[in-house]
N, C-alpha and C positions, 0 to 999 in steps of 0.2 A: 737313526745314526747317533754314535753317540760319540764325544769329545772329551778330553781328561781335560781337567783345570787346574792350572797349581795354584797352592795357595800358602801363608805360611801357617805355623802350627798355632800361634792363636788364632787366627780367624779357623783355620779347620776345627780346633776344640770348641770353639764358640757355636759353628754349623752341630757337630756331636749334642752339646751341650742343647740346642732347642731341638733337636732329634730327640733326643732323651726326652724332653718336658711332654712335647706333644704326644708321645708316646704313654706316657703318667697321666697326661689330664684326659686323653683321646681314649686311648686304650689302643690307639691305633695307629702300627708301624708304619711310618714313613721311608721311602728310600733319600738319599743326600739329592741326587739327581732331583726329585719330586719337590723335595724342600726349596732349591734353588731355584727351578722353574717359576714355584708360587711366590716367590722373592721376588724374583724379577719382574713378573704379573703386577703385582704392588706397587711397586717402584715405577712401574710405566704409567701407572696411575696419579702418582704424584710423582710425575716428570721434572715440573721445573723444580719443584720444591729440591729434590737428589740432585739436580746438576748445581742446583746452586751451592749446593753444599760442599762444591768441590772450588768456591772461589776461595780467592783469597779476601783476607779481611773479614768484614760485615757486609751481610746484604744488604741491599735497600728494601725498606719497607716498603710494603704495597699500601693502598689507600686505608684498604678497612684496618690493616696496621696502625697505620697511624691515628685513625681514629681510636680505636680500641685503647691505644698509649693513653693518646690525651683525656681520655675518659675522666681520669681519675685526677686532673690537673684543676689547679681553682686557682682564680684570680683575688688576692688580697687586695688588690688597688691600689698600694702602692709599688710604682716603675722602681728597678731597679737598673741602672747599670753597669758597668765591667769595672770604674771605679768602687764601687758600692761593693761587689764581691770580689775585688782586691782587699779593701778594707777589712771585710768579713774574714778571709781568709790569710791573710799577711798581715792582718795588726797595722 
């Protein structure tokens, strides 16, 4: 069974446009239909990650997230507070 889907003309050139590539590096035609199924295949795969992408704002980190962040963070030893980078920053 098959189902039409609208879409607009850049996302359609964009679908064309990786039709095209796979075709150049594959050697092998793909139909739109095919393209979109293994999209969607993908996508089911990293589920939360796509839905998230449709919040609004920033997501929130997950753990290993924020680990990863503070990786690269180093403690000076000396505390600063909100005065301190008021000063820094407003003289």
């Amino acid at each position: 069974m098959s189902t039409a889907v609208k879409m607009d003309e850049h996302s359609k050139s964009r679908l064309e446009e990786l039709q095209a590539e796979i075709r150049l590096k594959t050697g092998r035609k793909v139909t739109q239909q095919e393209l979109l199924s293994r999209l969607i295949d993908a996508v089911i795969d990293s589920r939360s990650e796509f839905i998230d992408s449709f919040r609004e704002g920033h997501p929130e980190l997950s753990e290993d997230e924020l680990e990863r962040f503070n990786e690269g963070t180093i403690a000076s030893g000396v505390e600063t507070d909100e005065e301190d980078i008021d000063d820094i920053l407003y003289g």
